[in-house]
PyMOL Python script that loads the backbone (N, CA, C, O; Angstrom):
from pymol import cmd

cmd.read_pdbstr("""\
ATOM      1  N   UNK A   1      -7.088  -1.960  -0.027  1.00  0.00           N
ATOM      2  CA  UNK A   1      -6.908  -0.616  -0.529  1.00  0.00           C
ATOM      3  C   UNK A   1      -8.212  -0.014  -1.063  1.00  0.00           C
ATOM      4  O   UNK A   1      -8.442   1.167  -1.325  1.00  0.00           O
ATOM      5  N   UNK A   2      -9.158  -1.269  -1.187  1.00  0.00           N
ATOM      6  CA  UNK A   2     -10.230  -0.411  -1.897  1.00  0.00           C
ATOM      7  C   UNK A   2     -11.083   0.766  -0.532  1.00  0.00           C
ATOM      8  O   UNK A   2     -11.659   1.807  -0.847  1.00  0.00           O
ATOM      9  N   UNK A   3     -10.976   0.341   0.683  1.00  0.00           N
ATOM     10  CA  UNK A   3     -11.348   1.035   1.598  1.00  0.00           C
ATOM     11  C   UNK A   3     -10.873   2.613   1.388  1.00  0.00           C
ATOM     12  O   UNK A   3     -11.605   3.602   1.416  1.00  0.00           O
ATOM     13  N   UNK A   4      -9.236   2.560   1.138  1.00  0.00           N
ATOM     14  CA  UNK A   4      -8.666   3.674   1.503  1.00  0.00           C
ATOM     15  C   UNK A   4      -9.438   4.736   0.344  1.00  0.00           C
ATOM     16  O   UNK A   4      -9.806   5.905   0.457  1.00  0.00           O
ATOM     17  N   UNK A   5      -9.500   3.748  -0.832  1.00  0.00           N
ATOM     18  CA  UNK A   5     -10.136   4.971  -2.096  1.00  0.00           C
ATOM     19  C   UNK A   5     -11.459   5.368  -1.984  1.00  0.00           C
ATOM     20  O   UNK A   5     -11.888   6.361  -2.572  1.00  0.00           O
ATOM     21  N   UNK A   6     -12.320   4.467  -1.075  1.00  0.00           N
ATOM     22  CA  UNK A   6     -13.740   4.869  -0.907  1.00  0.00           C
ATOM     23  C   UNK A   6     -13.312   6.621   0.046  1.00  0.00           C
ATOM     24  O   UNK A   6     -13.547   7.745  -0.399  1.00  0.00           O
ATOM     25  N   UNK A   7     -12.715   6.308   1.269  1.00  0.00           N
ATOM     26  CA  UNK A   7     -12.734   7.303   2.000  1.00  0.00           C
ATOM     27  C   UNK A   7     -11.982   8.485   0.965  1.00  0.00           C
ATOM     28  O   UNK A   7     -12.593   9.491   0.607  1.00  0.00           O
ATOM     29  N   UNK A   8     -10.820   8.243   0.628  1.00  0.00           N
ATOM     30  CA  UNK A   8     -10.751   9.330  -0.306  1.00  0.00           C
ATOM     31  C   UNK A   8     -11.928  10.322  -1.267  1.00  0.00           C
ATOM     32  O   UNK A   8     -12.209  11.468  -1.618  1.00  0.00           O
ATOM     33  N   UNK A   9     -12.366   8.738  -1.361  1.00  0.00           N
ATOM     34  CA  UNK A   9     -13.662   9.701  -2.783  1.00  0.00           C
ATOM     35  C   UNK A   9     -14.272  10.968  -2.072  1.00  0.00           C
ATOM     36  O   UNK A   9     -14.262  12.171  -2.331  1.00  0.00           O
ATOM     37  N   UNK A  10     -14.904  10.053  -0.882  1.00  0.00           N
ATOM     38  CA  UNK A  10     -15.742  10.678   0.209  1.00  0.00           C
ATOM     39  C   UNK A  10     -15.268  11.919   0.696  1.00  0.00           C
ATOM     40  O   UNK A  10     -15.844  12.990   0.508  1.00  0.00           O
ATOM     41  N   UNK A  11     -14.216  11.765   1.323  1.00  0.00           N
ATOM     42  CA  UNK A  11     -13.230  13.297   1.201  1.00  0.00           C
ATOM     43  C   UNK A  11     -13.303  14.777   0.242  1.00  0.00           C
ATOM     44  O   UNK A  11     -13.520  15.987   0.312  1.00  0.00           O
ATOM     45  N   UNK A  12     -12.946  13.662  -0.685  1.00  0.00           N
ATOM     46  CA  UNK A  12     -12.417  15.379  -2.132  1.00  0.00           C
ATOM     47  C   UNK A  12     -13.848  15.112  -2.318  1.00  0.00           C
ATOM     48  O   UNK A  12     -14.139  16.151  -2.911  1.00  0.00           O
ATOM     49  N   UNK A  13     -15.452  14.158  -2.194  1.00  0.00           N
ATOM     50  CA  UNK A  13     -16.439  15.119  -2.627  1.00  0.00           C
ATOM     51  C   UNK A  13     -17.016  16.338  -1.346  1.00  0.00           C
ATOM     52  O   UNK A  13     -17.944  17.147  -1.339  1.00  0.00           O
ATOM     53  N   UNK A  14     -15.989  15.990  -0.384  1.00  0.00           N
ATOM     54  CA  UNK A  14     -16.539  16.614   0.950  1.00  0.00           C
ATOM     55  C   UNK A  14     -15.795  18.290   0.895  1.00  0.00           C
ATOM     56  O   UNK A  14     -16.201  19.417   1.175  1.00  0.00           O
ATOM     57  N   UNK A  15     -14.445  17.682   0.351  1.00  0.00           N
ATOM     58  CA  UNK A  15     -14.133  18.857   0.010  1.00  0.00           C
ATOM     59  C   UNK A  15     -14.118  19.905  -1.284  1.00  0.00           C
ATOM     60  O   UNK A  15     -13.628  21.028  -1.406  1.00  0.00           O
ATOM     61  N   UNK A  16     -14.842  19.082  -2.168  1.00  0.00           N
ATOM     62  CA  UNK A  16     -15.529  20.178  -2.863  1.00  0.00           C
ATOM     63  C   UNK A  16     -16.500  20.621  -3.226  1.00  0.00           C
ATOM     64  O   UNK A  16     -16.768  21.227  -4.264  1.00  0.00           O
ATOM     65  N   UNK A  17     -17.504  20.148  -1.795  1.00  0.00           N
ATOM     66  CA  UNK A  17     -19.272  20.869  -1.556  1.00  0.00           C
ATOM     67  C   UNK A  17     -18.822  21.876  -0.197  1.00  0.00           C
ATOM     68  O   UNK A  17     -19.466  22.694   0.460  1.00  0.00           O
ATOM     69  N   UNK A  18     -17.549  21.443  -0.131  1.00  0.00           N
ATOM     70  CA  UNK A  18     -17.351  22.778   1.226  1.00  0.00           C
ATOM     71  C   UNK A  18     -17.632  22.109   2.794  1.00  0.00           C
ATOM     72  O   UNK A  18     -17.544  22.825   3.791  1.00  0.00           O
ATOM     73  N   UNK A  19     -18.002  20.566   2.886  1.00  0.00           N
ATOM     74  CA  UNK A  19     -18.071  19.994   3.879  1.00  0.00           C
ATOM     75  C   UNK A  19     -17.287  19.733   4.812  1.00  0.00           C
ATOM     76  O   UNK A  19     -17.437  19.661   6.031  1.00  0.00           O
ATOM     77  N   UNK A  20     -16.038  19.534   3.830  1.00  0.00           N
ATOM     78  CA  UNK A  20     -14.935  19.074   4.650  1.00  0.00           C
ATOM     79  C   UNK A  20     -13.864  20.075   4.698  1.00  0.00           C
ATOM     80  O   UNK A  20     -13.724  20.644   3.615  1.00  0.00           O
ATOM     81  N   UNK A  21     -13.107  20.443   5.572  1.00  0.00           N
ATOM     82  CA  UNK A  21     -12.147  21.431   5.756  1.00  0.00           C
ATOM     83  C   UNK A  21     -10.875  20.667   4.209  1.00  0.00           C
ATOM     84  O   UNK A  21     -10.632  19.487   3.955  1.00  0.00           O
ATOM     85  N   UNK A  22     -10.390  21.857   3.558  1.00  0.00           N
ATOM     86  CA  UNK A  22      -9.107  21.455   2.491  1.00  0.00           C
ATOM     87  C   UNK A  22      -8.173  20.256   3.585  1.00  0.00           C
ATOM     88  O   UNK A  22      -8.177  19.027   3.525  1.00  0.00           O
ATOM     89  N   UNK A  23      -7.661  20.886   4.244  1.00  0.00           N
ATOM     90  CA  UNK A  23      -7.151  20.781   5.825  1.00  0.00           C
ATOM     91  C   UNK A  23      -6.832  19.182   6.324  1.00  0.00           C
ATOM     92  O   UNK A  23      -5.834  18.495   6.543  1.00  0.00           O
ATOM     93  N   UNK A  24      -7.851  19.074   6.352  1.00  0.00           N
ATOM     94  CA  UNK A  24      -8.348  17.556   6.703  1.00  0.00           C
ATOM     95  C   UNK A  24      -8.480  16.527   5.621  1.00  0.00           C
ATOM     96  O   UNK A  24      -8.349  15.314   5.784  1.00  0.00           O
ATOM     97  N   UNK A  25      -8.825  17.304   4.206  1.00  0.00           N
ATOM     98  CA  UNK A  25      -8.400  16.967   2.656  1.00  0.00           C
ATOM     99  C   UNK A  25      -7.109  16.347   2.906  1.00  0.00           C
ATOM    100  O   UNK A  25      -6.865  15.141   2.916  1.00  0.00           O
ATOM    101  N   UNK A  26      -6.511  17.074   3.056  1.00  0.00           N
ATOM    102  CA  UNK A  26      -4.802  16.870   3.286  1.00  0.00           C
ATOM    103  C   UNK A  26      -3.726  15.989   3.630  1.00  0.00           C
ATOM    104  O   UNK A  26      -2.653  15.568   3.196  1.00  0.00           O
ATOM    105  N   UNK A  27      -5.046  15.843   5.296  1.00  0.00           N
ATOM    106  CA  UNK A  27      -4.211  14.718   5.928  1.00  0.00           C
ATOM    107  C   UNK A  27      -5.019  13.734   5.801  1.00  0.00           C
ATOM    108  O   UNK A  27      -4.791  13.040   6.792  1.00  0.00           O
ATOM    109  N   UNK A  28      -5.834  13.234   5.186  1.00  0.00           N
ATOM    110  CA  UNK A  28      -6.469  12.205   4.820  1.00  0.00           C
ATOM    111  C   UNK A  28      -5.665  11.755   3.618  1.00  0.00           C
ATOM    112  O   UNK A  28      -5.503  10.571   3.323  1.00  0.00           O
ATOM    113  N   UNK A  29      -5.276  12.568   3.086  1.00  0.00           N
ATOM    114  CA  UNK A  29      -4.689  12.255   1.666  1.00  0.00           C
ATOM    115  C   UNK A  29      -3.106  11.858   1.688  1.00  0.00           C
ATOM    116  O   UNK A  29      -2.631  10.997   0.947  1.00  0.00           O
ATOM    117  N   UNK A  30      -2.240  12.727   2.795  1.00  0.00           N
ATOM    118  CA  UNK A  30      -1.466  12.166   3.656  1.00  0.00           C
ATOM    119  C   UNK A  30      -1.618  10.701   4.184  1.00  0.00           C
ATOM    120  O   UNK A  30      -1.353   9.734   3.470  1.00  0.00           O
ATOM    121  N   UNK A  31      -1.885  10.633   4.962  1.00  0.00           N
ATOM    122  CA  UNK A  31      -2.217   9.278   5.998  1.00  0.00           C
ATOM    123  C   UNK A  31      -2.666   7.978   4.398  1.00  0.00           C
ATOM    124  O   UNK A  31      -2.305   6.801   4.415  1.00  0.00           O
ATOM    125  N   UNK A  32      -3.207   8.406   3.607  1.00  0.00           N
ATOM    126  CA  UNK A  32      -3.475   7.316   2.604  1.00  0.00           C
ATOM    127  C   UNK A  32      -2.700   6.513   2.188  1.00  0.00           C
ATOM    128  O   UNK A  32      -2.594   5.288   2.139  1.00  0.00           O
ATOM    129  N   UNK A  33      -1.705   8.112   1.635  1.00  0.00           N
ATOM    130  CA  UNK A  33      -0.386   7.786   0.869  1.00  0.00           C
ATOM    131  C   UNK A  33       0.669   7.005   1.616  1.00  0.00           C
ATOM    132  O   UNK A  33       1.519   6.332   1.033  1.00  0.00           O
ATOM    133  N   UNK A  34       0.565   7.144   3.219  1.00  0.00           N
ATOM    134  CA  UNK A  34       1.225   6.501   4.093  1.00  0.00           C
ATOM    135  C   UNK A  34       0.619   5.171   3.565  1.00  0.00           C
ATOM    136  O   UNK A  34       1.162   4.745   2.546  1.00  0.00           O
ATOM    137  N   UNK A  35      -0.227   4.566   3.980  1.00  0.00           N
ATOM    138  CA  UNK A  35      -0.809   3.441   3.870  1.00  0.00           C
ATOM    139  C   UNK A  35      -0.637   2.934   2.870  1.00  0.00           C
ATOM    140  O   UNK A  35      -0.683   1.710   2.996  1.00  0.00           O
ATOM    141  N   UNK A  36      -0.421   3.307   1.724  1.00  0.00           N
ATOM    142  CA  UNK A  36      -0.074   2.472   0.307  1.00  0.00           C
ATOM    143  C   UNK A  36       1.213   2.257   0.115  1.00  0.00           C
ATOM    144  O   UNK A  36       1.521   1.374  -0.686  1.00  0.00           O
ATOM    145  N   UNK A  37       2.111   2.903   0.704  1.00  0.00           N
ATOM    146  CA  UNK A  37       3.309   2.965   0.924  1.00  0.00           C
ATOM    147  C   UNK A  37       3.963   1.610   1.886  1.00  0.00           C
ATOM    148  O   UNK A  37       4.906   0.921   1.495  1.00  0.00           O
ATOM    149  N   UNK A  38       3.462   1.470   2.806  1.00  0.00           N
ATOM    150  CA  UNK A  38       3.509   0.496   3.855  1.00  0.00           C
ATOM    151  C   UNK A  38       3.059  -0.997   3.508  1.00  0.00           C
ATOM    152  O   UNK A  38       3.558  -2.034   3.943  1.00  0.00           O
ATOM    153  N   UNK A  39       1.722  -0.815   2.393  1.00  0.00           N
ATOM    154  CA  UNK A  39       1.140  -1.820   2.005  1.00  0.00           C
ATOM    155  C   UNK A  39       2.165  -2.642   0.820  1.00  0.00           C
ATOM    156  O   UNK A  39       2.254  -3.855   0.630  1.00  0.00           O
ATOM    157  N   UNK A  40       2.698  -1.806   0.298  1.00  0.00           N
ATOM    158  CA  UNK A  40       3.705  -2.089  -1.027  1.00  0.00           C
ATOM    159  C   UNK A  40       5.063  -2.327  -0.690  1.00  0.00           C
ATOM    160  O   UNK A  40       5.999  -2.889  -1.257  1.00  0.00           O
ATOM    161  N   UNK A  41       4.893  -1.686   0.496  1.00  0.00           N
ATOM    162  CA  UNK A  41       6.735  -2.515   1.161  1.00  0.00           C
ATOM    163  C   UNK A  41       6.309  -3.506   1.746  1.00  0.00           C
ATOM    164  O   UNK A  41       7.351  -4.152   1.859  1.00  0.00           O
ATOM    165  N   UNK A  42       5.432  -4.180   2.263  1.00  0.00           N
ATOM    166  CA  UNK A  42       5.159  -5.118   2.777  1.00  0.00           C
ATOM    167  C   UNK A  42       5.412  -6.186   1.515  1.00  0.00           C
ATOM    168  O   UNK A  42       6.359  -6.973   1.504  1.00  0.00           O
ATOM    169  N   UNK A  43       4.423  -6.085   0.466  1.00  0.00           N
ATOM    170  CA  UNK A  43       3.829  -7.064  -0.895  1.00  0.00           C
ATOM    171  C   UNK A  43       5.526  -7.281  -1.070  1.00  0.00           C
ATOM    172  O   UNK A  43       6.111  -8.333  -0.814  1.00  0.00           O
ATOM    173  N   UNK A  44       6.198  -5.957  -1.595  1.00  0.00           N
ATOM    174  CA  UNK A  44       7.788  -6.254  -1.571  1.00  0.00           C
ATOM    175  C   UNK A  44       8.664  -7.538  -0.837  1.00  0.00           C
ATOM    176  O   UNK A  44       9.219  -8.524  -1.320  1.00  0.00           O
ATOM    177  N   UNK A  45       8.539  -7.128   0.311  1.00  0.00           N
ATOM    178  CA  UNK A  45       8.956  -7.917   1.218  1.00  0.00           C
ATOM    179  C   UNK A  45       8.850  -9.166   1.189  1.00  0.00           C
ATOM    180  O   UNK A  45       9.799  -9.897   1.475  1.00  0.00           O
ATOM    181  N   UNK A  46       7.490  -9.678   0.783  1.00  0.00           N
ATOM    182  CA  UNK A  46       7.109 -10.757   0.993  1.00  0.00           C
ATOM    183  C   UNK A  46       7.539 -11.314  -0.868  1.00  0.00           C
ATOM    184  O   UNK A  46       7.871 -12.464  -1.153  1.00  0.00           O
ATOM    185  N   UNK A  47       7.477 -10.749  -1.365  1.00  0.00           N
ATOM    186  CA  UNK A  47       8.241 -11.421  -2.643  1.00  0.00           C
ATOM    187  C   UNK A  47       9.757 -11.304  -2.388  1.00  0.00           C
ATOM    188  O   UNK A  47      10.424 -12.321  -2.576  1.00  0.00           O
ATOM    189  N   UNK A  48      10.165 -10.565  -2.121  1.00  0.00           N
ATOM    190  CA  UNK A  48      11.584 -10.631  -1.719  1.00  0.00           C
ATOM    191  C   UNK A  48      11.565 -12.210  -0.611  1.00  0.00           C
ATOM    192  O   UNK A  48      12.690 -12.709  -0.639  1.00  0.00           O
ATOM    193  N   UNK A  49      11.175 -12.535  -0.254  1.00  0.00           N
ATOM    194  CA  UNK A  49      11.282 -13.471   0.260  1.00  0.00           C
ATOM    195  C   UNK A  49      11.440 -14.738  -0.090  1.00  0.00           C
ATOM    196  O   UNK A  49      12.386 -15.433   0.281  1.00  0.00           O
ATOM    197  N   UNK A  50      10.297 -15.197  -1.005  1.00  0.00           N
ATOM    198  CA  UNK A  50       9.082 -15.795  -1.521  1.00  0.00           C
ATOM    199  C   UNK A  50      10.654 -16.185  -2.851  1.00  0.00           C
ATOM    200  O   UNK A  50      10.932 -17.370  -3.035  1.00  0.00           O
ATOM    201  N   UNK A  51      11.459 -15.103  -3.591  1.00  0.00           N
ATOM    202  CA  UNK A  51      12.122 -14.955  -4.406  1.00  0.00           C
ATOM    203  C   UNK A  51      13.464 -16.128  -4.049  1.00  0.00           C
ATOM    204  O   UNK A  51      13.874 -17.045  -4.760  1.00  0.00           O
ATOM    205  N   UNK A  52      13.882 -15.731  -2.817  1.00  0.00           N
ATOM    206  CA  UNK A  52      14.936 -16.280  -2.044  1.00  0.00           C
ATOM    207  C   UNK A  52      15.119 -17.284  -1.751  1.00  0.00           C
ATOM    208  O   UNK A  52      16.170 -17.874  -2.003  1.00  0.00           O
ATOM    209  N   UNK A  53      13.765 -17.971  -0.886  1.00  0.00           N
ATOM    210  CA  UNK A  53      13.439 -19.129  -1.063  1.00  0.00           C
ATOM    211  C   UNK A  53      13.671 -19.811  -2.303  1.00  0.00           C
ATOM    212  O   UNK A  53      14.571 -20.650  -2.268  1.00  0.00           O
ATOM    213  N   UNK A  54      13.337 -19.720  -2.908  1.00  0.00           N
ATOM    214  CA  UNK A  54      13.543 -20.090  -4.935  1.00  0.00           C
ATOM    215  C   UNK A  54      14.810 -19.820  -5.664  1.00  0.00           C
ATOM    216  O   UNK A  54      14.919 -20.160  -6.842  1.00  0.00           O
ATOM    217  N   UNK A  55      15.936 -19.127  -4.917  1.00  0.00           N
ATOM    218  CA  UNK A  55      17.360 -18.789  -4.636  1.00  0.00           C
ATOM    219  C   UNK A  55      17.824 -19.972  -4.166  1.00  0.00           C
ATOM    220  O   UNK A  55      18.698 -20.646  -4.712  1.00  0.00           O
ATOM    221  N   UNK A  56      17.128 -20.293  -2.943  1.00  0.00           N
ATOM    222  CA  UNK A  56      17.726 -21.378  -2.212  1.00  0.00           C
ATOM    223  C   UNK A  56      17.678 -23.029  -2.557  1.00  0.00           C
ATOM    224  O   UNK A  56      18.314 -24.063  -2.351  1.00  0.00           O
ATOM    225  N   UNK A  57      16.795 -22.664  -3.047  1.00  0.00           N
ATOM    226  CA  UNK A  57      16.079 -24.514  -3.798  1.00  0.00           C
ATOM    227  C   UNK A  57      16.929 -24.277  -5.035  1.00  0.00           C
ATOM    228  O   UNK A  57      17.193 -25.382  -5.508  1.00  0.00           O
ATOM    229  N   UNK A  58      17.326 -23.559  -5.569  1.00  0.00           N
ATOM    230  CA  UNK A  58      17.929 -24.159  -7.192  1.00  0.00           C
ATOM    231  C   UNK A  58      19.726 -24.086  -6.552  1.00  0.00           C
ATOM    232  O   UNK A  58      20.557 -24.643  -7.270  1.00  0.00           O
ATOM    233  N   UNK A  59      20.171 -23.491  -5.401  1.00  0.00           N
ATOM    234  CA  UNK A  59      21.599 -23.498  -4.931  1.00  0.00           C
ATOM    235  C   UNK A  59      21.423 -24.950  -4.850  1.00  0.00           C
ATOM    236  O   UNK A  59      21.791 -25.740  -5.720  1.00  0.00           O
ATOM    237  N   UNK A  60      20.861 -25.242  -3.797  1.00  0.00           N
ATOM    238  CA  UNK A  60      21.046 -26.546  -3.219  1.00  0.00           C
ATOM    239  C   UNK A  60      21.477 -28.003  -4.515  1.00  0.00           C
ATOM    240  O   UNK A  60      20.852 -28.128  -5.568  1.00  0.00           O
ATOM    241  N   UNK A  61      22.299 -28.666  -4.215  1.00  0.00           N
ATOM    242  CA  UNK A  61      22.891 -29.545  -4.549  1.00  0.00           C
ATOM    243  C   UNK A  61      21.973 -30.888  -5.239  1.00  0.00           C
ATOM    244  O   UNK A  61      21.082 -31.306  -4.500  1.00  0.00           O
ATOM    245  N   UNK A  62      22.057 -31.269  -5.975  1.00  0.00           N
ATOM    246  CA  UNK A  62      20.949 -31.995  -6.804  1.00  0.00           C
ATOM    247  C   UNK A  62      21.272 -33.401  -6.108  1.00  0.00           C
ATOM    248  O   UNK A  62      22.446 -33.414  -5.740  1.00  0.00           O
ATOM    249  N   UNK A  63      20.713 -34.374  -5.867  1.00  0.00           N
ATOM    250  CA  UNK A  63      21.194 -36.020  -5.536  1.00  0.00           C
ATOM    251  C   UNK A  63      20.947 -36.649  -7.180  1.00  0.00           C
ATOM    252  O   UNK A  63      20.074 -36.465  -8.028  1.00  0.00           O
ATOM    253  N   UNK A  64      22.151 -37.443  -7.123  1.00  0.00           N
ATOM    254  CA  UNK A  64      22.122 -37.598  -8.552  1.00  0.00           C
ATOM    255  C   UNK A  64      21.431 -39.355  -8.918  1.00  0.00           C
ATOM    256  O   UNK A  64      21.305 -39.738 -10.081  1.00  0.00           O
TER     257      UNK A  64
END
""", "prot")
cmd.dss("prot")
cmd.show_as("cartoon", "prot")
cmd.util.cbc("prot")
cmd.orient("prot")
């Protein structure tokens, strides 16, 4: 993620020396928010998992 915030920076300073179209501000800032979004259902996922597993080991039946 640290990629996505470099290009961001790079962006809003692009778009506020007038370099970069608002426009393109936008969907950069769009497309980011996608990406962090995707990145965090993933991390989710994988603890949801990770969780279950650890669901499954304390069900299971002890040998005594």
């Amino acid at each position: 993620m640290e990629e996505v915030q470099s290009y961001l920076g790079i962006t809003l300073r692009g778009v506020l020396t007038g370099k970069v179209e608002p426009g393109v501000g936008t969907a950069i800032a769009n497309i980011a928010r996608a990406m962090t979004t995707v990145a965090g259902a993933a991390t989710l996922e994988g603890q949801l998992a990770e969780l279950a597993q650890h669901v499954a080991e304390l069900s299971r039946p002890r040998s005594a």
